[in-house]
DRENKEMI-70442 format. One line per 3 residues: number of its first residue (from 1); for each residue x, y, z of N, C-alpha, C. Coordinates in nm, 2 decimals. Last residue first. Example, Ala and Ser with C-alpha at 12.3 -4.5 7.8 and 13.67 -1.06 7.14 Angstrom:
2
2	1.28,-0.22,0.71,1.37,-0.11,0.71,1.29,0.00,0.79 | 1.32,-0.57,0.78,1.23,-0.45,0.78,1.32,-0.33,0.78
This chain:
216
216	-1.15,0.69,-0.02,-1.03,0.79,-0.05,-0.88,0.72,0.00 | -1.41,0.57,0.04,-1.33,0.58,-0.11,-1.21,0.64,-0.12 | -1.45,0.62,0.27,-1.50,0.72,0.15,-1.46,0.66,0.06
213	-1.29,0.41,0.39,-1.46,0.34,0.39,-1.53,0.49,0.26 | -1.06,0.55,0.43,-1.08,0.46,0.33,-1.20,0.41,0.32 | -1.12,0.75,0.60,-1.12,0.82,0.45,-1.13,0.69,0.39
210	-1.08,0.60,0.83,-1.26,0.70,0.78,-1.26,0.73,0.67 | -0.86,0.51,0.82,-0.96,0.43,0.82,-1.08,0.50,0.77 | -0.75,0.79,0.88,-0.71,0.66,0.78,-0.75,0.58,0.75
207	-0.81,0.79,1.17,-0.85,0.88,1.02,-0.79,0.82,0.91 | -0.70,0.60,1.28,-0.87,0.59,1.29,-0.88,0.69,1.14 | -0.44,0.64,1.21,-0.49,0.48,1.17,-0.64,0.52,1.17
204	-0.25,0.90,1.11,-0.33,0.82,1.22,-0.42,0.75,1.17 | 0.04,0.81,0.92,-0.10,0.89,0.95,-0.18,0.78,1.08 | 0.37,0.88,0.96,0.26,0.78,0.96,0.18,0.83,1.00
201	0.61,1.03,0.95,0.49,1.08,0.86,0.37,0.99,0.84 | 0.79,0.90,1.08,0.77,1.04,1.13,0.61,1.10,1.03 | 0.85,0.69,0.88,0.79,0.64,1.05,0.72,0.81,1.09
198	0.80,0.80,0.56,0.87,0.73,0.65,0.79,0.74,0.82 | 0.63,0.67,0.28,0.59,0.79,0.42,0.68,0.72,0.50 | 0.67,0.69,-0.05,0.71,0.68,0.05,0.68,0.77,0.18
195	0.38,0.64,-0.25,0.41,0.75,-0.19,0.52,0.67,-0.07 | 0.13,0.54,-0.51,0.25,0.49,-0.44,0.34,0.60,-0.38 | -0.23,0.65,-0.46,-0.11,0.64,-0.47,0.03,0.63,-0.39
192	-0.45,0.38,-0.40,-0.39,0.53,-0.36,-0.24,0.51,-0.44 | -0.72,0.22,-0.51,-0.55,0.22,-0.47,-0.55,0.40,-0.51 | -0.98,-0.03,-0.38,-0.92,0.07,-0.43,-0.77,0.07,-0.47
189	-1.24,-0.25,-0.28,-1.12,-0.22,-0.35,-1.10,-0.12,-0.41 | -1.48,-0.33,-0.06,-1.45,-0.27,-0.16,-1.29,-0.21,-0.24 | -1.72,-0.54,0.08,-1.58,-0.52,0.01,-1.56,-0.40,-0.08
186	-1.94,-0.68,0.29,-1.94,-0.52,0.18,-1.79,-0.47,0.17 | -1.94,-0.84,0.44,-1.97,-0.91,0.30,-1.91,-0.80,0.22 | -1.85,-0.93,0.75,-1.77,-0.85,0.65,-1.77,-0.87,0.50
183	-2.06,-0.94,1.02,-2.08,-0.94,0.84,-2.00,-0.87,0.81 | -2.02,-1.00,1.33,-1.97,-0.91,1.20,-1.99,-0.96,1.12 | -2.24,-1.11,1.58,-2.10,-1.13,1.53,-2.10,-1.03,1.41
180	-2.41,-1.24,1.87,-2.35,-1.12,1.80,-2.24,-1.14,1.69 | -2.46,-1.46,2.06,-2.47,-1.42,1.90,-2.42,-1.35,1.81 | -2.54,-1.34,2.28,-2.38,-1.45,2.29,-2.43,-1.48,2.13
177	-2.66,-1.08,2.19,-2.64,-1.12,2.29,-2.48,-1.20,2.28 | -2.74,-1.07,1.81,-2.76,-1.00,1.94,-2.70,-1.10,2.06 | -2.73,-0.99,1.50,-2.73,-1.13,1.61,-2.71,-1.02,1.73
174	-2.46,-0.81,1.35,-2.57,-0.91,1.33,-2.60,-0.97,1.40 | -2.31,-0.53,1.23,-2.34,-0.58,1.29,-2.48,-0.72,1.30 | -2.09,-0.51,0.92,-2.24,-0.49,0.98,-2.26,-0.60,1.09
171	-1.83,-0.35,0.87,-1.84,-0.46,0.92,-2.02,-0.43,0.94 | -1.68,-0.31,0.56,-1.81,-0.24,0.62,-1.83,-0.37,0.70 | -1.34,-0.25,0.43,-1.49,-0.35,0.47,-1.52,-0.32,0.56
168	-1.11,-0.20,0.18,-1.21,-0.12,0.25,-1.34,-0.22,0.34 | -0.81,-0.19,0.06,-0.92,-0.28,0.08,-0.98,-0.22,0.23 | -0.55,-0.10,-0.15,-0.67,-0.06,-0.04,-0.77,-0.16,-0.08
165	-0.25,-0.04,-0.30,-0.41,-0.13,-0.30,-0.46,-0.11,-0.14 | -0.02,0.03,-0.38,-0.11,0.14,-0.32,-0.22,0.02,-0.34 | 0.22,-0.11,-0.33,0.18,-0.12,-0.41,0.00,-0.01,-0.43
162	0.33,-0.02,-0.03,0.44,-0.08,-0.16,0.35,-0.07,-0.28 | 0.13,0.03,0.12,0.15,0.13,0.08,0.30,0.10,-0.06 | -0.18,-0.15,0.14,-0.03,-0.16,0.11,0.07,-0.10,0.05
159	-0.38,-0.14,0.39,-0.33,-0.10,0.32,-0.21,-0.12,0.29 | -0.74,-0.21,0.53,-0.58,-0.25,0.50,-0.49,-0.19,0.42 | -0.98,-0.17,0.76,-0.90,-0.16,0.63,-0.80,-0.21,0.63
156	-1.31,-0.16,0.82,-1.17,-0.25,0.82,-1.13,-0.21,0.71 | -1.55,-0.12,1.12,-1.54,-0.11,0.98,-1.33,-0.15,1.01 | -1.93,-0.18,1.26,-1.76,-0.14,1.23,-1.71,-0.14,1.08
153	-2.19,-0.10,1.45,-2.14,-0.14,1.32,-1.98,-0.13,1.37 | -2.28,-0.18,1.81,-2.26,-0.11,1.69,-2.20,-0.15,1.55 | -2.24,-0.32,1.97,-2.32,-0.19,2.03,-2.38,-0.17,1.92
150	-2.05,-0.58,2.11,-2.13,-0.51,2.00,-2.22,-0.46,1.97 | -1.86,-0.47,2.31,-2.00,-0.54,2.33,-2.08,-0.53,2.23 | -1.66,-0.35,2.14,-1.63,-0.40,2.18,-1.73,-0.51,2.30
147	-1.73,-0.21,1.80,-1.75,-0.26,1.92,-1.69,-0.34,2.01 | -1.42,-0.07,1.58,-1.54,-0.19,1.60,-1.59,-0.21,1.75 | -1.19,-0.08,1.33,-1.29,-0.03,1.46,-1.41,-0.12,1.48
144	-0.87,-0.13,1.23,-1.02,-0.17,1.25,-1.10,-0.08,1.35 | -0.65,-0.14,0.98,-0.69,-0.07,1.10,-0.79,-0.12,1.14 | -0.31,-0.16,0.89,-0.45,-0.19,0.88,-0.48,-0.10,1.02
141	-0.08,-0.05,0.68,-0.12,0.03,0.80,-0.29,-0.07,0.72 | 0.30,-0.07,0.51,0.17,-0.16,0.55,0.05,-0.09,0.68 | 0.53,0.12,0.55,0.48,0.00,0.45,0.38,-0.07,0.43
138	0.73,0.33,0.64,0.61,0.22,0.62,0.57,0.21,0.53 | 1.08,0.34,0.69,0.98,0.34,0.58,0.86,0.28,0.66 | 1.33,0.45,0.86,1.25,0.35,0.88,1.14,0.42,0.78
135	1.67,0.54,0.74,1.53,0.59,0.81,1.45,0.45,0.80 | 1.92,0.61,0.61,1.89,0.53,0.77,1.78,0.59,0.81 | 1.85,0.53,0.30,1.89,0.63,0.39,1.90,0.58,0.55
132	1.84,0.31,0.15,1.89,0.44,0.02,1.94,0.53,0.18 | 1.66,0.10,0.25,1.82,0.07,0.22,1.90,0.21,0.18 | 1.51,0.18,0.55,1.51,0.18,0.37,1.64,0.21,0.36
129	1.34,-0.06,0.72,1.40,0.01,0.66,1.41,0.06,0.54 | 0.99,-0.11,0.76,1.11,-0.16,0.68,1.22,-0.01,0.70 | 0.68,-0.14,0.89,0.77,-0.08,0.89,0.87,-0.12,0.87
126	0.36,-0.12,0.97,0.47,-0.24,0.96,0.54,-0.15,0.86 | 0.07,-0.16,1.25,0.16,-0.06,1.13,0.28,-0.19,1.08 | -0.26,-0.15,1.32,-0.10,-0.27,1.26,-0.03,-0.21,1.17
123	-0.48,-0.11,1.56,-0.40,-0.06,1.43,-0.24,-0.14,1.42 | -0.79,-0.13,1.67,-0.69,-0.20,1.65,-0.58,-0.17,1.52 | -1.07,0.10,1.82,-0.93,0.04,1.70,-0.81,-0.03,1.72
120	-1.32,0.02,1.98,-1.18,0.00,2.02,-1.12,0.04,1.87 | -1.52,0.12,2.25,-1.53,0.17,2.08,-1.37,0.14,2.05 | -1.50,0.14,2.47,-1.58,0.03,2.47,-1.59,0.04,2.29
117	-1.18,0.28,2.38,-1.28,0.21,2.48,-1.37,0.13,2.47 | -0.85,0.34,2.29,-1.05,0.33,2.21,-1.07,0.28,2.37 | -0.63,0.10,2.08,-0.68,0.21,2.15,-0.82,0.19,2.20
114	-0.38,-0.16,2.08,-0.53,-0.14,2.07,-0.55,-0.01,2.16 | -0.12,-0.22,1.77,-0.17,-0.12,1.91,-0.31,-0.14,1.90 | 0.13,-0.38,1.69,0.00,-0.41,1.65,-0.04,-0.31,1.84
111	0.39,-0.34,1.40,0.35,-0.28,1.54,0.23,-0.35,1.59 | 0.68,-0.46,1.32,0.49,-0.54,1.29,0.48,-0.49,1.44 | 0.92,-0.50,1.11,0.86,-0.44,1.21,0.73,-0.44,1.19
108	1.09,-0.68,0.89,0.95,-0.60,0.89,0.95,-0.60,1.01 | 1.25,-0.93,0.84,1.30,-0.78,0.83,1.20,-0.66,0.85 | 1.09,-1.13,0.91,1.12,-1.11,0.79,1.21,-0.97,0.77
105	0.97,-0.96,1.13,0.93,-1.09,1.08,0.98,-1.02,0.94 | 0.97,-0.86,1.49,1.08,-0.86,1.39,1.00,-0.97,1.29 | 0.73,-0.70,1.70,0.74,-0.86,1.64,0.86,-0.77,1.53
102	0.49,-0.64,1.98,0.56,-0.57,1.86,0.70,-0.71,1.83 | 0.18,-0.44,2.06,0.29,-0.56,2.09,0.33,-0.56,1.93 | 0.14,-0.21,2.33,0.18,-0.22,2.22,0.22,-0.38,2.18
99	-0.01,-0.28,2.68,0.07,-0.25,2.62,0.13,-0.28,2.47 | -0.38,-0.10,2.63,-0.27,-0.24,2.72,-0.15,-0.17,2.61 | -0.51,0.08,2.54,-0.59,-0.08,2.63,-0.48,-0.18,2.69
96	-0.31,0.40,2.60,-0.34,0.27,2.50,-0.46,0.14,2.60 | -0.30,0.66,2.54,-0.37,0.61,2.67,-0.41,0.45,2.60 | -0.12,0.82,2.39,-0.09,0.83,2.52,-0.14,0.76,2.59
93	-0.09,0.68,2.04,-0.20,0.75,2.12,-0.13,0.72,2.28 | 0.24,0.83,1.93,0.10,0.74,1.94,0.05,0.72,2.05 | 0.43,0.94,1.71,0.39,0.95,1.85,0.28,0.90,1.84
90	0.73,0.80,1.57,0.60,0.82,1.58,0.54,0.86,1.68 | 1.08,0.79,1.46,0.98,0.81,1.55,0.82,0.87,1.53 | 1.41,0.69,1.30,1.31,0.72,1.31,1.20,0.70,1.43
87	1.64,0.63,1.39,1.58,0.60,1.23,1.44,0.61,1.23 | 1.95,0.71,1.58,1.82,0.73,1.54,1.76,0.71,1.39 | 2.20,0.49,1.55,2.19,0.63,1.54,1.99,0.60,1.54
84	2.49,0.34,1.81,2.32,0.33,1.78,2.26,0.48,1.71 | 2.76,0.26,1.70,2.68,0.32,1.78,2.54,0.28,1.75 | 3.15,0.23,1.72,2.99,0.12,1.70,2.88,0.21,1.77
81	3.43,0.33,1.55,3.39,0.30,1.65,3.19,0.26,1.59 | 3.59,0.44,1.30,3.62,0.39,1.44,3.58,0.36,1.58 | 3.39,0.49,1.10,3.56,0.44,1.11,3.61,0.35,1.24
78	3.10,0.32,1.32,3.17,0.46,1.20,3.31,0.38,1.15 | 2.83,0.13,1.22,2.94,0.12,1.26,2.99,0.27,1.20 | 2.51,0.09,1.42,2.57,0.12,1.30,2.69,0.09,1.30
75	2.17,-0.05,1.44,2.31,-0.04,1.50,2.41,0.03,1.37 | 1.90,0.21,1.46,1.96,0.11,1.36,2.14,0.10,1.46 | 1.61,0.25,1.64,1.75,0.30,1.64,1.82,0.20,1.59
72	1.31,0.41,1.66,1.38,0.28,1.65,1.53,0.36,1.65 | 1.01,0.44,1.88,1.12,0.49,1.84,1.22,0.37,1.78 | 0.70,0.62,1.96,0.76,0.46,1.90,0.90,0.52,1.87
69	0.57,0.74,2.27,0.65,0.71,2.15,0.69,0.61,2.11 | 0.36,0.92,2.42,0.38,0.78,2.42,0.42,0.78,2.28 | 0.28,1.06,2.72,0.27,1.10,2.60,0.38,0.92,2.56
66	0.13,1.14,2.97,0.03,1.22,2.91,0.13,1.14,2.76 | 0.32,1.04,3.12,0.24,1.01,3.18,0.07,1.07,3.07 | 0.50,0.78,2.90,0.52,0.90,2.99,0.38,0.92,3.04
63	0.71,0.56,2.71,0.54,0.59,2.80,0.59,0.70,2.84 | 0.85,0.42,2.41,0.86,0.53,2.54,0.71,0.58,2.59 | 0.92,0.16,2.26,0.81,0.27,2.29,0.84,0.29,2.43
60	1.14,0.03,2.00,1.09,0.07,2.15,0.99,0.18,2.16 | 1.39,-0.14,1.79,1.27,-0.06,1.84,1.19,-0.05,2.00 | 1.72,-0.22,1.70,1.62,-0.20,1.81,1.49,-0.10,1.78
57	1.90,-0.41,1.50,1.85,-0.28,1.52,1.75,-0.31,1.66 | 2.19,-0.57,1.46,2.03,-0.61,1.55,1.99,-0.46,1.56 | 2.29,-0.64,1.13,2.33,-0.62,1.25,2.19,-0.60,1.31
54	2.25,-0.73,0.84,2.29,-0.76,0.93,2.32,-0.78,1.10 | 2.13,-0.52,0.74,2.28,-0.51,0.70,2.32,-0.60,0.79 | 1.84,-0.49,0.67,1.92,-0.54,0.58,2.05,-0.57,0.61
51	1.67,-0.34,0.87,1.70,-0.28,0.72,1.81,-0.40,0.66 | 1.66,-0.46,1.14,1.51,-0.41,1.00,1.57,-0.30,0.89 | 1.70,-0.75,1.27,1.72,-0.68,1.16,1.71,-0.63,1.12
48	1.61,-0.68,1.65,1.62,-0.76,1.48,1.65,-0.66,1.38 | 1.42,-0.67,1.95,1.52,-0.64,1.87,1.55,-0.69,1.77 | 1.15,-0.45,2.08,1.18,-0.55,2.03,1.31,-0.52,1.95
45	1.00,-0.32,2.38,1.06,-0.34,2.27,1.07,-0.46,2.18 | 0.77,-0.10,2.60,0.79,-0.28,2.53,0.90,-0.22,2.43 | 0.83,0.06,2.78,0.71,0.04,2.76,0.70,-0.12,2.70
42	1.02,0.24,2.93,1.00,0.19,2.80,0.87,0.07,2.86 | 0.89,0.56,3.09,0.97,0.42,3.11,0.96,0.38,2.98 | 0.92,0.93,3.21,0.89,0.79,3.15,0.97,0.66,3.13
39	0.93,1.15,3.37,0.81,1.05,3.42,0.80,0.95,3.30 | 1.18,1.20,3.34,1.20,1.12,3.44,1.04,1.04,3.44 | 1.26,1.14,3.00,1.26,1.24,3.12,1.19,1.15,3.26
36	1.61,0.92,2.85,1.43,0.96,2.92,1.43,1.08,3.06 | 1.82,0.85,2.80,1.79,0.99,2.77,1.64,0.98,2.78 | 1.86,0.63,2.96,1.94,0.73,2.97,1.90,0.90,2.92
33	1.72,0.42,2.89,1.66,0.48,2.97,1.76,0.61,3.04 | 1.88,0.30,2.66,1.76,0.39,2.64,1.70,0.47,2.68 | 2.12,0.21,2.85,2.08,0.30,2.75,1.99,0.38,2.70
30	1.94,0.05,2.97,2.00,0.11,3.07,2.05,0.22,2.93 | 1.89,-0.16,2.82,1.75,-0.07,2.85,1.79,0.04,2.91 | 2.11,-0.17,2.55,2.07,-0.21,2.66,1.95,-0.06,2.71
27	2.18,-0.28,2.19,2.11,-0.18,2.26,2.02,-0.18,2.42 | 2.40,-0.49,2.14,2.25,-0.46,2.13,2.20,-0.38,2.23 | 2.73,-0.44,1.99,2.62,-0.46,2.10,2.50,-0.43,2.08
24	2.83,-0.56,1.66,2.75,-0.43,1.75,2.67,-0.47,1.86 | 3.10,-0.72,1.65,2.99,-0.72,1.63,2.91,-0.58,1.70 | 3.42,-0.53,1.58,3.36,-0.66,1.65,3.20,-0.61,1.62
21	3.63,-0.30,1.36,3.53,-0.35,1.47,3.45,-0.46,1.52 | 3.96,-0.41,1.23,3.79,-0.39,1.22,3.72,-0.42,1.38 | 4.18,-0.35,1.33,4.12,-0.20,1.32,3.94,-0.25,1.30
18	4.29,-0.58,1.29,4.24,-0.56,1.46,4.22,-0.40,1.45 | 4.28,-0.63,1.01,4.20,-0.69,1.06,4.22,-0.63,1.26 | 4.53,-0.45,1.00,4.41,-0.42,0.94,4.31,-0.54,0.97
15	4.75,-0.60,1.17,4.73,-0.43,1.19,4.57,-0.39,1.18 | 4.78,-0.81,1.01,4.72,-0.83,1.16,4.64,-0.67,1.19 | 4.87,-0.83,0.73,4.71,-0.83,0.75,4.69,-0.75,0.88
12	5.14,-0.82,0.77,5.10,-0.71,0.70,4.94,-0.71,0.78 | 5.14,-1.10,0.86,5.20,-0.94,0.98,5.17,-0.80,0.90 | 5.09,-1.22,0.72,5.03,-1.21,0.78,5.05,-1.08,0.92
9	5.30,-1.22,0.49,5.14,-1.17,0.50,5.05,-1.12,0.61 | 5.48,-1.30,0.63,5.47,-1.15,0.62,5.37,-1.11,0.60 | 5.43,-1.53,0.66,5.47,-1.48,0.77,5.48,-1.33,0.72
6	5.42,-1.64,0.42,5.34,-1.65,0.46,5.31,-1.55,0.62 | 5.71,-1.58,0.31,5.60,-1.53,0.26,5.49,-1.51,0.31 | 5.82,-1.76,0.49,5.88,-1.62,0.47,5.73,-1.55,0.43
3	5.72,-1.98,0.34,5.73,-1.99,0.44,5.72,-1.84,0.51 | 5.83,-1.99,0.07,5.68,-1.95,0.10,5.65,-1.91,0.28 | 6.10,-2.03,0.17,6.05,-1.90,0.11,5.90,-1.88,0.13
């Protein structure tokens, strides 16, 4: 009898376990590079977790020849079938010092881009999903400026947009030649208000920088 029993369970289950879908493929370059216009390529990616469910989302930046995108794409599942949907996009600066470099830690996306010339910013975005919608959240935006022959003053922020605290520092230049180096004595602490800005609403890092050295 159990016997019987066991045997029907399992002919009951079979049907509804080979309707569930298998793991989600990871998003190939040959994909990506499907809906590009022709003067662009990917640039760098990276693949990992970044909302929570398990499965390997993808991020990427699209080059072109004048224009340059951050893009991510969460894996998903429908009823009946596995896709990649869009979670969001940034556009960032077209003429970068090299290429973006970009890190999965902890479920956090960790952009780190150098613009600028002999006058460089270095900007560190970092970015979560958000569990409530399939969109990518930020969450964190430093920034720096600062000589790159030290010509000049600089300046540093940070920000942690989960808890609005700002930290503001006045780099003063010091020493000259194979001397040269930054005094970051002149601290200053703030907080903005707590505000969800998802990927499409990230501010630009140098003017985000200028208002936090105001106080703003």
């Amino acid at each position: 009898m159990r016997t019987l029993v066991l045997a029907a369970t399992l002919a009951a289950s079979g049907p509804v376990q080979a309707m569930q879908p298998p793991g989600i493929p990871v998003l190939t370059d040959e994909e990506i590079r499907a809906g590009l216009k022709n003067d662009e390529d990917i640039e760098t990616r990276v693949d990992g977790d970044m909302n929570g469910d398990g499965a390997i989302d993808t991020a990427y930046i699209v080059r072109g020849e004048d224009t340059r995108w951050l893009h991510v794409r969460f894996a998903a599942r429908g009823e009946y079938d596995l896709y990649h949907e869009p979670a969001g996009s940034v556009e960032l600066d077209a003429f970068p010092l090299g290429p973006a470099e970009m890190r999965v830690s902890k479920g956090v996306l960790v952009v780190r881009d150098l613009t600028g010339g002999t006058t460089a910013v270095s900007a560190t975005y970092r970015f979560r999903g958000d569990k409530a919608r399939p969109k990518m959240r930020l969450i964190g935006l430093d920034a720096t400026l600062y000589s790159r022959t030290y010509a000049h003053d600089g300046a540093e922020m940070s920000w942690n947009l989960l808890t609005g605290d700002v930290i503001a520092t006045k780099m003063k230049l010091v020493g000259s030649g194979e001397n040269a180096n930054y005094d970051k004595s002149a601290v200053k602490r703030f907080k903005r208000p707590v505000t969800a800005l998802y990927m499409e609403d990230t501010p630009n890092a140098e003017e985000t920088l200028d208002m936090a050295m105001k106080g703003k």
